[in-house]
N, C-alpha and C positions, 0 to 999 in steps of 0.2 A: 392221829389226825387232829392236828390244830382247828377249833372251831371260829377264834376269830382271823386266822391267815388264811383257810384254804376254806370254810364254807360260808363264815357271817359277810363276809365283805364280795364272794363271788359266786353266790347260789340266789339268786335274786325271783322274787313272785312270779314275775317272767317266763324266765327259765322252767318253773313249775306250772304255769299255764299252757307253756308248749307242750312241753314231756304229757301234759292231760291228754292237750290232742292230737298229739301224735298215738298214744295208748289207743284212745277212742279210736281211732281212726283207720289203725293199722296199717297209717301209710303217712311217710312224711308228705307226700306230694298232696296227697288228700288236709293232711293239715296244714299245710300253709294255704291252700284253697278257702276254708273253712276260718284261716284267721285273720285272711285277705294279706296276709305277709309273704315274701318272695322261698320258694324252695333253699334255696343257696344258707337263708335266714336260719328256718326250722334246724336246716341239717349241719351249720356250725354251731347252734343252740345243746345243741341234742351231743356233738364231739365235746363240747368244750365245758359240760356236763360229767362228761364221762372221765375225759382227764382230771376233772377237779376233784371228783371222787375215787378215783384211779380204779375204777372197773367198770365193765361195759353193763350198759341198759337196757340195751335192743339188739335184738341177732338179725341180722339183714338176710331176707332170703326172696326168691322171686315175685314173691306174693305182695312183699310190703315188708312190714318188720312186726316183731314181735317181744314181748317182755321177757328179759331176764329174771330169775329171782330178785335180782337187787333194784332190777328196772318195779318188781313188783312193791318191793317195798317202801320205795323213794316214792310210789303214785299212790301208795294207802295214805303218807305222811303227807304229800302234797292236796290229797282228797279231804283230808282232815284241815289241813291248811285254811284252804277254801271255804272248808265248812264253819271255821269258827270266824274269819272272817264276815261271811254274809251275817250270821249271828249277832256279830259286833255291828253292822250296818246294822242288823233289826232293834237292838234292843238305843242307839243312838235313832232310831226311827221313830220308837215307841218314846222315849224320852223326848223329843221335839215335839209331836203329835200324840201319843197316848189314846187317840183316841181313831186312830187310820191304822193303818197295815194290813197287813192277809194272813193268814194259817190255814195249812192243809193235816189232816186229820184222818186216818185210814179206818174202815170196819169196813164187818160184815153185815148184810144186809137183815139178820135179825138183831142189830143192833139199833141201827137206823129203825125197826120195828118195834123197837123195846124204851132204852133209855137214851139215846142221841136226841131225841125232839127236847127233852126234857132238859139237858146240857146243854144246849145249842141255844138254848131259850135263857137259860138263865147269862148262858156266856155273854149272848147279846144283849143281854139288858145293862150290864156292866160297860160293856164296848160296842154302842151300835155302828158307827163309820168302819167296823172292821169287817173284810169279807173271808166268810170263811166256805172252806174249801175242803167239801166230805167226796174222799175217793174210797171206791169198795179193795177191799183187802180182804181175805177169806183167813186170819189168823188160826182155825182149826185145822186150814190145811197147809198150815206153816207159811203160807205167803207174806215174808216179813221182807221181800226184796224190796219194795215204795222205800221202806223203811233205812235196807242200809244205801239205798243210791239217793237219799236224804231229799225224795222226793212227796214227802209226808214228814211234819216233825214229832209226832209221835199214833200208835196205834191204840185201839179199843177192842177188844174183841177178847171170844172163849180163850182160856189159857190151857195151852195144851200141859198135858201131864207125862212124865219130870218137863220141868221146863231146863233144857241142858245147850242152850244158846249162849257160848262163852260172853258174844258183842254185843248181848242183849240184857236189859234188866225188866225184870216186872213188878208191877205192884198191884195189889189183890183189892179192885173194888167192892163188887160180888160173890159170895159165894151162897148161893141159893138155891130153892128147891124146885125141881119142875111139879106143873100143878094141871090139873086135868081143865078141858077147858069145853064151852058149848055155846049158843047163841043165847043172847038176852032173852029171845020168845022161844028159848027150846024147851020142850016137856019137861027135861029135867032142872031148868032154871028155879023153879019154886020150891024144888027137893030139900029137904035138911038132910037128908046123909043119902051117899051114894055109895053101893059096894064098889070096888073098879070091875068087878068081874059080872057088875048087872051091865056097863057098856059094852061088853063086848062083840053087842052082836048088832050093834049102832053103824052105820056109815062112818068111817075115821079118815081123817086128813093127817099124813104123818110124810116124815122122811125116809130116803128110801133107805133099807134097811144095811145096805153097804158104804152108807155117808156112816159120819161121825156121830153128828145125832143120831142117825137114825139108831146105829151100836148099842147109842147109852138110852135109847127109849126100849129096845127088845130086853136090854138086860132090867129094866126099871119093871119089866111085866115078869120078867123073869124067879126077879125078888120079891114078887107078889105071887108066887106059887102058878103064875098064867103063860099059856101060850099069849106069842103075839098075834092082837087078831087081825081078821081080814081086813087089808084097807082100799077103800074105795078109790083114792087118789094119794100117789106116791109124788112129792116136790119137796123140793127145799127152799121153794120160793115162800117167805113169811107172807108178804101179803095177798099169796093166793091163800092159803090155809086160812088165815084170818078171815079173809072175803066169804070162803065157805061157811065155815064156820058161822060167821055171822046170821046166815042163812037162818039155821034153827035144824038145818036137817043132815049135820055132820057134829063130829065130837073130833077132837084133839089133844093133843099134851105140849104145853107150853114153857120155857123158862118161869117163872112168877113173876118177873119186874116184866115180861114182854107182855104179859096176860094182864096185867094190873094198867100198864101204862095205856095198853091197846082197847082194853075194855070201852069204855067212855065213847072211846074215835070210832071204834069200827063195830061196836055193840056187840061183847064179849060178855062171859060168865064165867066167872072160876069157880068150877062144881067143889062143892064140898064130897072128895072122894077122899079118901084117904091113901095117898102114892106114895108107891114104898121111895123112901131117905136115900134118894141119888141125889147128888148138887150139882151144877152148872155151874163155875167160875169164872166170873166177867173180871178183867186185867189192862190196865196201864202198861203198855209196851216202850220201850223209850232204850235209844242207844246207849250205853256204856259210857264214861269219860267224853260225854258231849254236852256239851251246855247249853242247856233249854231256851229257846227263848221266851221274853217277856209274858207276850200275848199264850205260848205253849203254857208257864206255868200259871197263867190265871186260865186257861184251859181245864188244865188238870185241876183246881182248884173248884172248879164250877163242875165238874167230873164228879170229886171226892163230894160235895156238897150233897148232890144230888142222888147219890148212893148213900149217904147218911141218910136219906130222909126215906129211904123206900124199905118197908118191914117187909117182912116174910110175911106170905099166908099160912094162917094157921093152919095145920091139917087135922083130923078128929082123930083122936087114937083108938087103936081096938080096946 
């Protein structure tokens, strides 16, 4: 196949905006609705496609039509297309203006509990006119679809383990130790050392024990020789645990950067216990062979920052 006879001169952006929503749409008639262009249009678009690459795209069947393998591949290449185009608008966007645009950014909501206030804060002090846009993504339970329908330009969140997403790359902000945690006015607040196995019999806020964290909290008591104890209030909701917590009359176990950042805001403690050496891995998720945008990699850069500055809690050894 000749690339400048048969596709540079007659495969036009076009043509690849249709074939999108025709795909999306699963019906010519619905896309040309959809592109305000006449049916007749779409459906010589979509033949005169197919002869140019001399195989079919779409199999027509009563329903509408649906992708071929090669109709699949021509729409990952033309989704890519698109993608790096808008990119090329943002980063000509940010070069005129530098100091406008938008970026959307996914996590989970102990993220947003933890270190997002803190990135978020420094990112905008760098770029205030820009709006940025935090959608929840639940990264420990592989929720990385925002991410490839490039509706998020990059994710924050636990890295699962192996990370074996071929279209995916990571980068290891975090990796740190979960740390026991109690209200600023709780009895145990003026402690200098705490066994874990003297809370046991405290009020506890944790997750439930068939989530993700909640796995790596039974096995963190597990490593400390303990059953896991009884808990008063099972959630994965961060700011209700913290809210309790705050109280004085519940205990918890926390990431460290979520315990450290939250302390101050919501009147946290991070008990000097000694908790047995599990880590929590906070990670930069970002597409494979896609290029960043501008405002993404001072993103990331206000991200890396801001994870440089945040140390481990000490823990007191036996």
């Amino acid at each position: 196949m000749d690339w400048s006879d048969r596709i540079g001169r007659r495969v036009k952006l076009r043509d690849l905006h249709i074939l999108l929503a025709v795909a999306e749409q699963g019906s010519m008639t619905k896309a040309s609705a959809k592109l305000a262009i006449s049916h007749p249009v779409v459906s010589k678009t979509i033949s005169e496609l197919e002869q140019t690459l001399g195989v079919k795209l779409f199999e027509r069947n009563s329903q509408g039509v649906e992708l071929t393998s090669y109709g699949q591949a021509l729409l990952k290449c033309g989704v890519n297309v698109f993608d790096e185009m808008r990119q090329g608008l943002k980063q000509i966007e940010f070069l005129t203006d530098p100091s406008s645009g938008d970026l959307a950014v996914g996590c989970p909501e102990i993220i947003n509990a933890g270190i997002m206030p803190a990135i978020t804060e420094q990112f905008l002090r760098q770029r205030p006119g820009v709006q940025l846009r935090i959608i929840h993504a639940d990264t420990a339970l592989m929720q990385f679809e925002q991410l490839r329908e490039r509706k998020v330009e990059l994710l924050i969140g636990r890295m699962p383990r192996p990370f074996v997403q071929d279209d995916l790359a990571s980068e290891q902000l975090l990796d740190e130790p979960y740390v026991a945690v109690g209200g600023i006015h709780s009895r145990w607040a003026r402690r200098r050392r705490i066994e874990l196995s003297e809370l046991l019999e405290e009020s506890w806020v944790l997750p439930s024990p068939d989530s993700v964290p909640g796995l790596q909290i039974a096995e963190l008591f597990r490593a400390g020789g303990l059953k896991r104890p009884r808990v008063s209030v099972l959630t994965l909701s961060v700011q209700l645990t913290t809210t309790l917590i705050a109280t004085g009359g519940f205990v918890g176990i926390l990431p460290s950067s979520v315990a450290q950042l939250s302390a101050q805001r919501v009147g946290l403690k991070v008990l000097p216990v000694n908790v047995p050496a599990l880590r929590y891995s906070v990670a930069i998720i970002t597409l494979k062979n896609r290029t960043p945008g501008p405002l993404a990699r001072l993103f990331i850069d206000s991200a890396r920052a801001v994870a440089k500055s945040i140390t481990a809690v000490p823990t007191r050894r036996r």
